[in-house]
C-alpha positions as a LaTeX table, in Angstrom:
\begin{tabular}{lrrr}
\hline
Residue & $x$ (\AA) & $y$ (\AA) & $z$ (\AA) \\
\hline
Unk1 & $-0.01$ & 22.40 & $-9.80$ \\
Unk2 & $-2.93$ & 24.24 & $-10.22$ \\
Unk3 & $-6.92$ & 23.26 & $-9.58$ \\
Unk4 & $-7.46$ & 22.11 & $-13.17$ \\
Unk5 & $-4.56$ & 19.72 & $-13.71$ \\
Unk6 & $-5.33$ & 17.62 & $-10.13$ \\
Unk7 & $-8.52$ & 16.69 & $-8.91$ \\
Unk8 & $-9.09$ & 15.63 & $-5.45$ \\
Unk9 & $-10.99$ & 12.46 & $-5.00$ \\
Unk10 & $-10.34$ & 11.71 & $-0.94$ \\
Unk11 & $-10.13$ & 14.02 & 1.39 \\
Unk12 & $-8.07$ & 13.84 & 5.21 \\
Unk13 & $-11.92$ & 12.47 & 6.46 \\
Unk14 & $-12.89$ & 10.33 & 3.94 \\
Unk15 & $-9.00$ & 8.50 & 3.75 \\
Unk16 & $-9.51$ & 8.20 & 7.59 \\
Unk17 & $-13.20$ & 6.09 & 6.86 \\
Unk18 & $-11.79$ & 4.20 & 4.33 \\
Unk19 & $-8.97$ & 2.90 & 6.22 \\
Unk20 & $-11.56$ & 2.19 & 9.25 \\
Unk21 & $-13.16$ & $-0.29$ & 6.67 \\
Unk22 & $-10.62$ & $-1.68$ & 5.29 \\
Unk23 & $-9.78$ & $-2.90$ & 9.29 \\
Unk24 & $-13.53$ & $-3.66$ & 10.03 \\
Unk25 & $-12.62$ & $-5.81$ & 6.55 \\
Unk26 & $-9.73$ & $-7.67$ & 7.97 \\
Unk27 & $-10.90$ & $-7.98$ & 11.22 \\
Unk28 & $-14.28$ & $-9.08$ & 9.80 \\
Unk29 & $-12.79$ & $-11.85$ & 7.81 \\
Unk30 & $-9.96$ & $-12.93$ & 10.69 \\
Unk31 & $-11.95$ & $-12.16$ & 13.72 \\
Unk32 & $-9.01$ & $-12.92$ & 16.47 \\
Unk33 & $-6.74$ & $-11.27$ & 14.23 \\
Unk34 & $-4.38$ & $-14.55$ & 15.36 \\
Unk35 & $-1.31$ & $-14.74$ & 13.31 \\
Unk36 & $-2.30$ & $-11.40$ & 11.49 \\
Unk37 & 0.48 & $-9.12$ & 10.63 \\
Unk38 & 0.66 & $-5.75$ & 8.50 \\
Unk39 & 3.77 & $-5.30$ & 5.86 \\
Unk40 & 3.41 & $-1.39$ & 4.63 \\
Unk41 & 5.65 & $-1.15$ & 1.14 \\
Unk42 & 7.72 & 2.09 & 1.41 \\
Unk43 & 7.02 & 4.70 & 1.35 \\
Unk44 & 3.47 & 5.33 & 2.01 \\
Unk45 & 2.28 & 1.90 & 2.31 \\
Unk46 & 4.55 & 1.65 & 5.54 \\
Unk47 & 2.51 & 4.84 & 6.87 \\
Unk48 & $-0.85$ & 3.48 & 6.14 \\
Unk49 & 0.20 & 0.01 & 7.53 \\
Unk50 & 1.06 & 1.59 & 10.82 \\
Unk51 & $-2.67$ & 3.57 & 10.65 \\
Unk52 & $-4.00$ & 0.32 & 10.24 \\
Unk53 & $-2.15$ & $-0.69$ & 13.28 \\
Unk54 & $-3.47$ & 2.04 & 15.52 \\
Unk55 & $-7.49$ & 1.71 & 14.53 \\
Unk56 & $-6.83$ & $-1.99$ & 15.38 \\
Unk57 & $-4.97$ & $-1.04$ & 19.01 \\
Unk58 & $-8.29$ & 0.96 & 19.34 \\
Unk59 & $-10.45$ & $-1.54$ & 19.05 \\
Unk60 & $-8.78$ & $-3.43$ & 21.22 \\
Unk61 & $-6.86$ & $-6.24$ & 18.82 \\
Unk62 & $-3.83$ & $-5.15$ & 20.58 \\
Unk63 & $-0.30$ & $-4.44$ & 18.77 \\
Unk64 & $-0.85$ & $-6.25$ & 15.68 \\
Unk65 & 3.00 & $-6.59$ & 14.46 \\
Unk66 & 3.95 & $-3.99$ & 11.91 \\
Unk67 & 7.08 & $-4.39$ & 9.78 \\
Unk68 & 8.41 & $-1.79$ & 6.59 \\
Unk69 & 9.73 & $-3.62$ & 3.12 \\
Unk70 & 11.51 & $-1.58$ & 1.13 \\
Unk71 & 11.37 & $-3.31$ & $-2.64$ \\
Unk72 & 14.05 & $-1.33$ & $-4.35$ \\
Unk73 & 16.09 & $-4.57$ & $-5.44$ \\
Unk74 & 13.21 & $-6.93$ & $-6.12$ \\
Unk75 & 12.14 & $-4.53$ & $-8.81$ \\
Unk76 & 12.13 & $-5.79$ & $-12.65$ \\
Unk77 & 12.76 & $-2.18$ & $-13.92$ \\
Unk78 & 15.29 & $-1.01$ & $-11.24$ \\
Unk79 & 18.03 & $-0.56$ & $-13.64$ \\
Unk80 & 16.01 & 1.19 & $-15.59$ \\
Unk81 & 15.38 & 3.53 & $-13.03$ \\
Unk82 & 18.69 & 3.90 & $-12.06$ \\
Unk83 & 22.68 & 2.77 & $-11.72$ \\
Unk84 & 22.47 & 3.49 & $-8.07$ \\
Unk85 & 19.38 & 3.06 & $-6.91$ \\
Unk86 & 18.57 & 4.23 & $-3.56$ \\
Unk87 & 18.06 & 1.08 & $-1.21$ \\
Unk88 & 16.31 & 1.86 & 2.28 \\
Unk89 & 16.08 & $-0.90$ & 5.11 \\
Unk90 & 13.50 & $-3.23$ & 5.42 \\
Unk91 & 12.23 & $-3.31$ & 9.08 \\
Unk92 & 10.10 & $-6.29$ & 9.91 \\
Unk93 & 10.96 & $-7.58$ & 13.46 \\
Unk94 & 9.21 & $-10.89$ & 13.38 \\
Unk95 & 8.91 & $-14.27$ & 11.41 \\
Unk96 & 6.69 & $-14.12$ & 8.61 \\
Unk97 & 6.52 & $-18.34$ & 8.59 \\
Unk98 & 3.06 & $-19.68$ & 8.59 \\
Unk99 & 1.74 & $-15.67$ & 9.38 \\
Unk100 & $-1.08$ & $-14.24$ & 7.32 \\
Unk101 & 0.81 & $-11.22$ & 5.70 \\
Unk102 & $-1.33$ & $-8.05$ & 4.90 \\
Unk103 & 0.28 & $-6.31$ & 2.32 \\
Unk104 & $-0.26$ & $-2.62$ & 2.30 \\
Unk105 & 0.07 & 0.05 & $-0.21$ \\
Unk106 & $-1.21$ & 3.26 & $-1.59$ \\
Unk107 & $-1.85$ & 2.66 & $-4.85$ \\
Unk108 & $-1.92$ & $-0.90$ & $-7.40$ \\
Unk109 & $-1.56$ & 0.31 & $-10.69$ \\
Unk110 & 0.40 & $-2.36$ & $-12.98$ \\
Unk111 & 0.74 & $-4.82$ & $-10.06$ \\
Unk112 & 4.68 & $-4.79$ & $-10.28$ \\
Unk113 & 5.41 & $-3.35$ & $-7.25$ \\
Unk114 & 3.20 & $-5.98$ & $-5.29$ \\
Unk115 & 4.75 & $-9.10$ & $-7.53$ \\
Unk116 & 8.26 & $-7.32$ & $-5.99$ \\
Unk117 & 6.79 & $-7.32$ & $-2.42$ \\
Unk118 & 5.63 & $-10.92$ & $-2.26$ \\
Unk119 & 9.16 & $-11.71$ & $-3.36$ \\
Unk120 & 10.53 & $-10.18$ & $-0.89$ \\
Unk121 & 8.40 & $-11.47$ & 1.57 \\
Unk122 & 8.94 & $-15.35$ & 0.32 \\
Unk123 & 12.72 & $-14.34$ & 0.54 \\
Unk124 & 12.04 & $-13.90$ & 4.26 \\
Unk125 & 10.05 & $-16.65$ & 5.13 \\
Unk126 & 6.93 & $-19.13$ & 4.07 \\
Unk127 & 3.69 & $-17.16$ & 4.90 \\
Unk128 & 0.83 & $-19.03$ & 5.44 \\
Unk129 & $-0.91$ & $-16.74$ & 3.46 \\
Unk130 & $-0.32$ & $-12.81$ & 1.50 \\
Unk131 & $-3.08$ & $-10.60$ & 0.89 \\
Unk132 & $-2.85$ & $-7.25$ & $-0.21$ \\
Unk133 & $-5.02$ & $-3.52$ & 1.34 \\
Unk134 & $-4.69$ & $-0.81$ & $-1.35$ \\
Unk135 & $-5.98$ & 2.65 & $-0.53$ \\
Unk136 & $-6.42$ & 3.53 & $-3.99$ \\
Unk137 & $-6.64$ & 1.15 & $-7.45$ \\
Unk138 & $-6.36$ & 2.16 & $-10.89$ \\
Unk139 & $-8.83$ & $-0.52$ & $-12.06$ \\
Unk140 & $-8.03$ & $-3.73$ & $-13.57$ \\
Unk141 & $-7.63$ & $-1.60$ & $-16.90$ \\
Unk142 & $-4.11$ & $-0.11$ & $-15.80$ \\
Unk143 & $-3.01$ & $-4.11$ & $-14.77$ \\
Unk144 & $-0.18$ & $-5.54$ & $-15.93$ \\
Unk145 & 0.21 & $-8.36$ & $-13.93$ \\
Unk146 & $-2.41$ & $-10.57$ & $-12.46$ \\
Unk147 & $-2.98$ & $-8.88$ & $-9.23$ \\
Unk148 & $-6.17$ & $-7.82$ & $-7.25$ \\
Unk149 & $-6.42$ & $-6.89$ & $-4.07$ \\
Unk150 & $-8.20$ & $-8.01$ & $-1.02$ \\
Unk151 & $-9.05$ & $-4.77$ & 1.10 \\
Unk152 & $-9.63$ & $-1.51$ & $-1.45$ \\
Unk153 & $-10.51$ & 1.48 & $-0.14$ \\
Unk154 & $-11.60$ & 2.62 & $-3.47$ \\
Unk155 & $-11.31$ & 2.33 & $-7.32$ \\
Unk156 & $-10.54$ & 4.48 & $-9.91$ \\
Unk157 & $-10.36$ & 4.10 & $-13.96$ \\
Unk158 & $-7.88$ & 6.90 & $-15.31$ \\
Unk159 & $-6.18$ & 7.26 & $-18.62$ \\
Unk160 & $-2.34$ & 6.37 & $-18.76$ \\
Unk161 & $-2.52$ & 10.51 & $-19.22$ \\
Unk162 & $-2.96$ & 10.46 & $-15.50$ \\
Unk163 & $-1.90$ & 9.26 & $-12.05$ \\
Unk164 & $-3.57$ & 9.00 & $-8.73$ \\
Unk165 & $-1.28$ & 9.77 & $-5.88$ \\
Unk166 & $-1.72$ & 10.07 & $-2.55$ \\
Unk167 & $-0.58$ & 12.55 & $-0.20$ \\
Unk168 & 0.35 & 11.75 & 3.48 \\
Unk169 & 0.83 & 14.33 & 6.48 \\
Unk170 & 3.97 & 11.31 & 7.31 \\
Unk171 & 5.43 & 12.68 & 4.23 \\
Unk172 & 5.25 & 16.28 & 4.65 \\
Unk173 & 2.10 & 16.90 & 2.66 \\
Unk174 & $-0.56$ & 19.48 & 4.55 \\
Unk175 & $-3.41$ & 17.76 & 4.25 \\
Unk176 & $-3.95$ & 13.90 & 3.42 \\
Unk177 & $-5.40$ & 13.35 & 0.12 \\
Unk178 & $-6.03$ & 10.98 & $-2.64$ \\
Unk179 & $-5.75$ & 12.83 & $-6.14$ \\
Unk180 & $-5.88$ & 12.54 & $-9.98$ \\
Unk181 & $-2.99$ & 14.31 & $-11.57$ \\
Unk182 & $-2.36$ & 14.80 & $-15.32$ \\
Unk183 & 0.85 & 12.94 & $-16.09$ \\
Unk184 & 4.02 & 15.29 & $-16.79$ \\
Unk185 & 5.23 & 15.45 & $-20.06$ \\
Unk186 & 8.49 & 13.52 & $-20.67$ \\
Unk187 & 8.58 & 11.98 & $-17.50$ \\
\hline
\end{tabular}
């Protein structure tokens, strides 16, 4: 993909301060961080969830517990997307019952794959409360579903031409990066 058809709109630095905010955020708001734990939606919010988890270990909240949901099955369109679709585990070693649950995620677009999440969570146990940390948003424009998030490390308004997407050393990219990408044609 060449320079014209992506544009780059957070770099390795700038992802790393807005994830430091989005803690101070959190922390901010639930200053114990009692009863606080981090879900990361696969794939990348699992990555960012366990960032989250390290600037909080560093300023000395301890090992906030970390779990991985994989929302393959609680997805409306998943036979849409496929006969077979590919199911990865869902790690989350503790209770969710009567936990504040940070949902975390790279990007809210339609607000589907959040609606999925909570269900998933619910399915698990009765959280005392869900909120959701998005590194990137689409803007309310792109929203099909009534979902905002709590923690935002920033907003965009794109077309439906494009699609922001976010890039994580975890998942072999070079360089972290937030990015506007044209949309491919028939697909």
């Amino acid at each position: 993909m060449n320079d014209t058809e992506k544009r780059v709109l957070s770099n390795q630095e700038q992802i790393a301060s807005l994830l430091r905010q989005i803690a101070s955020r959190i922390s901010d708001k639930y200053p114990d961080m009692k009863d606080v734990v981090l879900v990361g939606i696969r794939t990348g919010g699992a990555y960012l969830a366990h960032r989250l988890r390290e600037i909080f270990k560093a300023r000395g909240f301890g090992d906030i517990p970390t779990g991985i949901l994989d929302i393959t099955l609680y997805r409306d369109d998943w036979t849409r997307i496929s006969h077979m679709p590919q199911v990865r585990s869902t790690k989350i070693p503790f209770s969710v019952d009567d936990k504040i649950v940070i949902l975390v995620d790279d990007v809210l677009y339609t607000g589907r794959t959040v609606r999925a999440a909570m269900d998933a969570i619910i399915d698990l146990g009765r959280p005392r409360k869900i909120e959701l940390a998005i590194l990137a948003d689409r803007g309310d424009g792109a929203r099909e579903l009534p979902i905002k998030a709590n923690y935002v490390g920033g907003t965009w308004d794109v077309s439906e031409e494009e699609l922001i997407n976010v890039y994580l050393r975890e998942e072999g990219a070079e360089e972290d990066c937030v990015v506007i990408e044209k949309r491919q044609k028939g697909g």
